[in-house]
C-alpha angles and dihedrals in degrees: 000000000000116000109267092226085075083071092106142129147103112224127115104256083033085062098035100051087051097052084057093047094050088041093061099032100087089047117092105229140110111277124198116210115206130194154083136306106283102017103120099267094143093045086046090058102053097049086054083052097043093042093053136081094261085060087127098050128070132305104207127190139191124166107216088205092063099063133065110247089249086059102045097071092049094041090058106034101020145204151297121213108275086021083137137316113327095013090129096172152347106313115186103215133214099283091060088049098063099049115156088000131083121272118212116205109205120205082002091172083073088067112117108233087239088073099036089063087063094036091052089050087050088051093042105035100019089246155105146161117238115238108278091017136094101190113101118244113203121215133154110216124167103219134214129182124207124193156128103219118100093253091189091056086050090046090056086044092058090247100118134025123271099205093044087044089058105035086048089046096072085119126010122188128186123217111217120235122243089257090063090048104056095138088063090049094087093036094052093043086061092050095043086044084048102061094030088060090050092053087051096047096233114162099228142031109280107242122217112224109233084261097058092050084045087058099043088054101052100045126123085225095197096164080054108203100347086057092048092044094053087046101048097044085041084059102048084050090058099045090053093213086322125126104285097237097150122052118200116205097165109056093179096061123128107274119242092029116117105275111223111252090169149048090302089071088075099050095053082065126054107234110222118255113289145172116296123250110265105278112248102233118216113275102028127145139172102242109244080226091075099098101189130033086248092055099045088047087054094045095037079050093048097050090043089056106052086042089061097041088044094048089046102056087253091294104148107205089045083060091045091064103032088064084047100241131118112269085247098055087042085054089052089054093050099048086055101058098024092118085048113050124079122299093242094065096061099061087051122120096191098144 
C-alpha cells in the first residue's frame, strides 16, 4: 500500500475532502470511496484506518479486480479442508484476518452477488460460514469499499445488492480527481522529484524549467496521481540530476518525434469525462467594484451561489448540480464563503 506520508496537497477540494475523511474516520461505520483509477483510494483507506479506533489492529486489503469470480467468496471468507478441489487444508480468509481492524474492499463492484449476500450478513450479524463449512466464525471488521464504478446504476441493473449498498453507504467520500486539485500538481511533482532523486543517489533536488511546470499544469492528467507520479520520475530518469526542461507523458511515442512540454500534451490525449464548468446564468456580470481578479472570483462565486441555492429552494446537492460540481466541491464553496453570503443561506437545511 503506498506509503501514508504521499497524502499530501493544498488545494480546495484536496482540503475539503480531508476534513470529511478525518471527520468520519473515528465513527464506526461502513465508508464508500469514489473516484477514479489513480486517485489515492487505497491511501485514503488506510488514513481512515490509521486515523480510527481500530488504528492498532489490521489493515486488511483484497482487490476484488485481481480474482476469478469462483476464487473471491473463498479469499474473503475461506475454506475448510475438501472445500473443493485443491482445498488441502483449513485457510482463514480475509474477513478473519481483519478482526478487530478495518477491511478495504478494492474494486468492490466486481464483487458476484453470491458473495455480496454473505458479505452483507458479516456486515449485519458479525458472522459467516467458511466455504465448505456450516459453523459460524465471529469477527468484527469495519469495511470500506473502495471503487469507480456508479454502485447505485449497478444496483438498479441488478448488478449489485440494494440492501449491502445501503447498509456500506453510510458515508460516502469522493476523491477528487488530479484535475480538481491543480494547485497540489506542482506540489506532488516535487515530492515525487524528491524521492526519485534519493533512489537515484543524486546529490540535489532535481528542478523543473518554467516549460516543464507549464506542462505539468496544463495537463488532462486521466490516469490522476499515479499518472503524475510515472511521468515525473520518468522525467528525473531522463534528465539524469539536470535541470528537468521536457516532460514526456507518452512513452510510447515515436521516438525522435517532438515530445509535448506544453498544453498540447493534453490534447494528444483524450482527458476522461468530468464535471462541467459552473454554468454562467443570465444576467450575470463581474461587478466593476472588484478591484483584483481574486476579488471579483470571489464576488462572481458568491453571487452564483446564492442564485443556485435560491433557485433551488436552498438544497444543497440540487445547487450542486445545477452549477454543474460535485456536492462536495459545492460544499467546499460554501464553506468559503459561508461568513459572506446572505443570512439567509446560512439557516438553510437544503441538504
Amino acid at each position: 500500500m503506498t506509503a501514508i506520508n504521499e497524502a499530501i496537497g493544498q488545494s480546495d477540494a484536496f482540503l475539503a475532502f480531508t476534513e470529511d475523511l478525518s471527520r468520519i474516520a473515528r465513527i464506526d461505520r461502513p465508508v464508500l470511496l469514489i473516484g477514479e483509477r489513480g486517485t489515492g483510494k487505497e491511501l485514503a483507506a488506510a488514513k481512515l484506518h490509521y486515523l480510527s479506533g481500530r488504528w492498532e489492529a489490521p489493515l486488511v486489503a483484497l482487490n476484488c479486480a485481481a480474482l476469478s469470480p469462483s476464487l473471491i467468496e473463498a479469499e474473503l471468507f475461506g475454506h475448510d479442508r475438501g472445500a473443493f478441489t485443491g482445498a488441502i487444508q483449513d485457510r482463514a480468509g480475509r474477513f478473519e484476518a481483519a478482526d478487530g481492524g478495518t477491511l478495504l474492499l478494492d474494486e468492490i463492484g466486481l464483487i458476484p452477488i453470491e458473495a455480496q449476500e454473505k458479505i452483507l450478513r458479516a456486515v449485519e450479524y458479525g458472522s459467516f460460514e467458511r466455504v465448505g463449512s456450516s459453523s459460524p466464525v465471529s469477527v468484527d471488521v469495519r469495511i470500506i469499499g473502495a471503487t469507480n464504478a456508479d454502485l447505485p446504476a449497478l444496483a438498479r441493473a441488478g448488478r449489485f445488492k440494494e440492501d449491502l449498498l445501503d447498509r456500506l453507504s453510510f458515508e460516502v467520500l469522493h476523491v477528487p480527481p488530479l484535475r480538481d486539485r491543480r494547485d497540489d500538481i506542482l506540489l506532488l511533482a516535487r515530492h515525487f522529484a524528491s524521492r526519485m532523486g534519493s533512489e537515484m543517489g543524486l546529490a540535489a533536488t532535481t528542478e523543473f524549467s518554467k516549460a516543464a511546470q507549464d506542462a505539468l499544469r496544463s495537463h488532462a492528467w486521466p490516469g490522476n496521481i499515479r499518472e503524475l507520479k510515472n511521468v515525473v520520475e520518468r522525467a528525473v530518469y531522463r534528465a539524469g540530476g539536470q535541470r528537468i526542461t521536457e516532460i514526456v507523458f507518452d512513452p510510447f511515442a515515436r521516438q525522435g518525434a517532438t515530445a509535448p512540454t506544453n498544453s498540447a500534451a493534453a490534447a494528444a490525449r483524450p482527458a476522461p469525462p468530468s464535471a462541467a464548468p459552473p454554468p454562467q446564468p443570465a444576467g450575470a456580470a463581474i461587478s466593476p467594484q472588484a478591484g483584483t481578479l481574486r476579488e471579483a472570483i470571489t464576488q462572481l462565486e458568491i453571487e452564483m451561489l446564492e442564485r443556485a441555492l435560491a433557485d433551488c429552494r436552498h438544497h444543497q446537492r440540487r445547487a450542486a448540480e445545477r452549477l454543474g460540481l460535485t456536492y462536495h466541491q459545492f460544499r467546499s464553496l460554501y464553506r468559503r464563503h459561508a461568513k459572506t453570503l446572505q443570512s439567509g443561506l446560512s439557516s438553510s437545511a437544503g441538504r
